[in-house]
ZAMITOR-569179 format. One record per residue (C-alpha): residue number from 1; x negated, y negated, z negated. Coordinates in Angstrom, 3 decimals. Layout:
<NUM, <X, Y, Z>>
...
END
This chain:
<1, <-184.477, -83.143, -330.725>>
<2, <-183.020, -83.319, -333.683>>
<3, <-183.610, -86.266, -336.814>>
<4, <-185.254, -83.613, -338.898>>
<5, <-187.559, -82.727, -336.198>>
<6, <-188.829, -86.241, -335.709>>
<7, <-188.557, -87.140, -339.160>>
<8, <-191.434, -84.440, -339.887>>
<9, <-193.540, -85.145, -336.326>>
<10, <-193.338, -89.117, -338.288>>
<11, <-194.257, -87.580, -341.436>>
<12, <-197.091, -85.779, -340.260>>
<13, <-197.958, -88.977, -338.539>>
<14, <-198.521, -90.921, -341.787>>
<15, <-200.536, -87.959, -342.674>>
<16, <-202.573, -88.803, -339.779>>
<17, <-202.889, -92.366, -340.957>>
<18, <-203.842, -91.507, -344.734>>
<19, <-205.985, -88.990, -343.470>>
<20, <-208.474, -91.589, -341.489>>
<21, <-207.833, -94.500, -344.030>>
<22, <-211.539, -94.405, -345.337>>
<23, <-212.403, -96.475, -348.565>>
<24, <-214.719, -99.322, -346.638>>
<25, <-212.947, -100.242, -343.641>>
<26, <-215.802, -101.926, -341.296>>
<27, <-214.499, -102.897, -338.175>>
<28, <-216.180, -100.152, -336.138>>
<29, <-215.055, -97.851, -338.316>>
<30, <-211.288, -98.883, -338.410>>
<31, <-211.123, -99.218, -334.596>>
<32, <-212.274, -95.611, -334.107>>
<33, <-209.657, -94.451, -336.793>>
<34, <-206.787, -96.342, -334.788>>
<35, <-208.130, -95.039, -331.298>>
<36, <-207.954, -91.197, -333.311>>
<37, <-204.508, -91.992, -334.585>>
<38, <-203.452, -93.094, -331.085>>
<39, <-205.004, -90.069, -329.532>>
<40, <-202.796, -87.858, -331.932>>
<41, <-199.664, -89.497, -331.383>>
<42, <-200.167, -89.936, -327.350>>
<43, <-201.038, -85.845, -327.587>>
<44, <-197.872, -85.398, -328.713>>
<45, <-195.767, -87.294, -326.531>>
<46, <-197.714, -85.551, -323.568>>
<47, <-196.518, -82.024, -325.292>>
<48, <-193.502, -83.118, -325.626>>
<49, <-193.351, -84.515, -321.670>>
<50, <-194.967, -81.160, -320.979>>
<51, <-192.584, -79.316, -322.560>>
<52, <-189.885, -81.347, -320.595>>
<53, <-191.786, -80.809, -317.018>>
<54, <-191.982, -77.038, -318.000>>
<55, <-188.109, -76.572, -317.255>>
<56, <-188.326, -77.836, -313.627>>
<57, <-192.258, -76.305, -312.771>>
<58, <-194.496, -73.768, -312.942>>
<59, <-197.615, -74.583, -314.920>>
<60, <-200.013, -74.477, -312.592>>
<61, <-197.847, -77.259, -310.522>>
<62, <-197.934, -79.433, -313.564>>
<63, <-201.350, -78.934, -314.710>>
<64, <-201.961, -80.082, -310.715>>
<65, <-199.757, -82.937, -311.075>>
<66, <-201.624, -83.703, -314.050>>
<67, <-205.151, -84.135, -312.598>>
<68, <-204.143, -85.637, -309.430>>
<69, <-202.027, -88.535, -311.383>>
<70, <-204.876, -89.422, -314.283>>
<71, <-207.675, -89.064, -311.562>>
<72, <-205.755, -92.131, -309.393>>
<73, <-204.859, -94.057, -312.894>>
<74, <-208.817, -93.101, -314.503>>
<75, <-210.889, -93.334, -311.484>>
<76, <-210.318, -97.648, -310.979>>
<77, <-210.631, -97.690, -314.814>>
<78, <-214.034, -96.192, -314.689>>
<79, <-215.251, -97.865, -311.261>>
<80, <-214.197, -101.580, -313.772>>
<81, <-216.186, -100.610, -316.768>>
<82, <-219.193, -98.834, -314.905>>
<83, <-220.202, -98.376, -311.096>>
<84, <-222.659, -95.277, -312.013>>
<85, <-219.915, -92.949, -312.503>>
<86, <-221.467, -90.123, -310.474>>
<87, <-224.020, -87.546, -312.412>>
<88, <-227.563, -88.696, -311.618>>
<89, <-228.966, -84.596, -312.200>>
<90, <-227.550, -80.969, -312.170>>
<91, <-227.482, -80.706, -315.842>>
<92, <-224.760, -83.719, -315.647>>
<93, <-222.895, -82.565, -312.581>>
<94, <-222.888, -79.036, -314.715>>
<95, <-221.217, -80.753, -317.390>>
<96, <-218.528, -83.119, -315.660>>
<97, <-217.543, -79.752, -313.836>>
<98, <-217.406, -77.419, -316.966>>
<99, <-215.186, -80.505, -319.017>>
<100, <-213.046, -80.169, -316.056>>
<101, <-212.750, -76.332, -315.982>>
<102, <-212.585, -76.352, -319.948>>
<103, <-210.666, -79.138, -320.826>>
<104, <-208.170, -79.743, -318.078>>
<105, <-207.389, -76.609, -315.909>>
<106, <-207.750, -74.205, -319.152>>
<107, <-207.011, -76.218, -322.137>>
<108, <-203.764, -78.205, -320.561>>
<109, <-203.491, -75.280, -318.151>>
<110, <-202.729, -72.838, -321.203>>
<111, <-200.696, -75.346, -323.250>>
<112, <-198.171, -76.325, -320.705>>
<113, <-198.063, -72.476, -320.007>>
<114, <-197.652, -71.690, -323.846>>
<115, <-194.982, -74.649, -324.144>>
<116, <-192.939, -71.511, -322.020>>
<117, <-192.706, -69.549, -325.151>>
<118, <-193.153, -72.121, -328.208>>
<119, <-191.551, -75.232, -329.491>>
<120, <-192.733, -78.163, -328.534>>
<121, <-191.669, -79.884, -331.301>>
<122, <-193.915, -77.698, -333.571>>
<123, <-196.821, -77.590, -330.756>>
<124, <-196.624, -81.872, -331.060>>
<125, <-196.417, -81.129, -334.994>>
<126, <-199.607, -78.860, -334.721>>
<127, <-201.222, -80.959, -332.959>>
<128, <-201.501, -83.460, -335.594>>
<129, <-203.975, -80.987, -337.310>>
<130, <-206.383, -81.697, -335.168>>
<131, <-207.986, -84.902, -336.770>>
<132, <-208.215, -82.088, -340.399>>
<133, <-210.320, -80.774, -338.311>>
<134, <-212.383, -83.436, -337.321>>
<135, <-212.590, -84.460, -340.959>>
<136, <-213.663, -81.264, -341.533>>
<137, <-216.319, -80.901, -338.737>>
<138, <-217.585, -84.437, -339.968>>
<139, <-217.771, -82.976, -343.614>>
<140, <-219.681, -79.713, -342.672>>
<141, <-221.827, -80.817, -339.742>>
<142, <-222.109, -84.477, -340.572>>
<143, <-222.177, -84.373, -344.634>>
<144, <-219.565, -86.647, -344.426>>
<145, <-217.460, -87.482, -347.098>>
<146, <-214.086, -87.035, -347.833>>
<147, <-211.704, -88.889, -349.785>>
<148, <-208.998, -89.002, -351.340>>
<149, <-206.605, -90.556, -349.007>>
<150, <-207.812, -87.442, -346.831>>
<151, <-207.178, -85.007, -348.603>>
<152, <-203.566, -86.016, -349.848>>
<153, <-203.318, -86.880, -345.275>>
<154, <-203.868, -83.519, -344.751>>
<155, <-201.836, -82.334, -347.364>>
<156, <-198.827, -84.063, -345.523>>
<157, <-199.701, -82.877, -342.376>>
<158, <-200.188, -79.293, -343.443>>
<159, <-196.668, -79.735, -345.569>>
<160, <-194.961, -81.268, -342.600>>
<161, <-196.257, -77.874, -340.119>>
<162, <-195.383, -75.828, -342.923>>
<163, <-191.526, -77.561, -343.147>>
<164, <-191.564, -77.265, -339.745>>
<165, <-192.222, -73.650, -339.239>>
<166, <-189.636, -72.113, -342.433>>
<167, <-186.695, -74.275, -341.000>>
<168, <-186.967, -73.510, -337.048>>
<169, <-189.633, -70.178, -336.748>>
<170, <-190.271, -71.014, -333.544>>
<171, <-186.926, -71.768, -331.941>>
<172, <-186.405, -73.552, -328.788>>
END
């Protein structure tokens, strides 16, 4: 990976972090906006891993892998914090299975199979969009408001995609 390539995944990055710096910073508040910016930068480290794993494995091994290895590192975590990890009624048990089907075996299972075909520099990049859309989502759903830190965040991230796309189009 080249300079220029993480010089615009770090730009988009401080996006990220203008885009969740809210004008009244109460502790709850700032966690959760560290925890997102974490998430986004984590997400693309795992693309980028992905992207790596892709050269050696077939997707379904690695989306296999996947589960296997954060099911023996999550499962302790979550017997720590709370014994009652097991659904208590069929409309929970419904819902831990669909997350599973949803999120991990479709949603990583079509990423890591995607990562075949497209950068994973710009994937990692693109995925740094996602907290626009949360911001977004808060906006419409939540009549949330946005500020101006967000909107000049997402202007970086979409500017940092955008510089990402002209200069590579794609290229491994």
């Amino acid at each position: 990976m080249t300079i220029k390539k993480i010089s615009l995944i770090f730009i988009a990055i401080i996006g990220v972090i203008l885009l969740f710096g809210s004008a009244d910073y109460k502790s709850s508040n700032l966690l959760g906006e560290i925890l997102a910016i974490c998430s986004a930068i984590f997400y693309s480290i795992y693309l980028l891993t992905m992207f790596e794993l892709r050269k050696y494995m077939s997707s379904r091994s690695i989306v296999f892998y996947n589960a296997i290895i954060t099911a023996i590192i999550l499962l302790p975590i979550a017997f720590i914090y709370d014994m009652d990890i097991l659904p208590n009624t069929l409309n929970s048990f419904l819902a831990i299975i669909a997350l599973a089907i949803f999120t991990q075996i479709l949603g990583h299972g079509f990423m890591t199979y995607a990562l075949k075909y497209i950068n994973a520099t710009l994937a990692s990049t693109t995925s740094l969009a996602r907290p626009i859309v949360s911001i977004l989502l808060g906006y419409i759903i939540l009549n949330q408001n946005i500020i101006f830190n967000q909107i000049i965040g997402a202007m970086i991230i979409l500017s940092s995609i955008y510089f990402y796309y002209k200069n590579n189009s794609f290229k491994k």
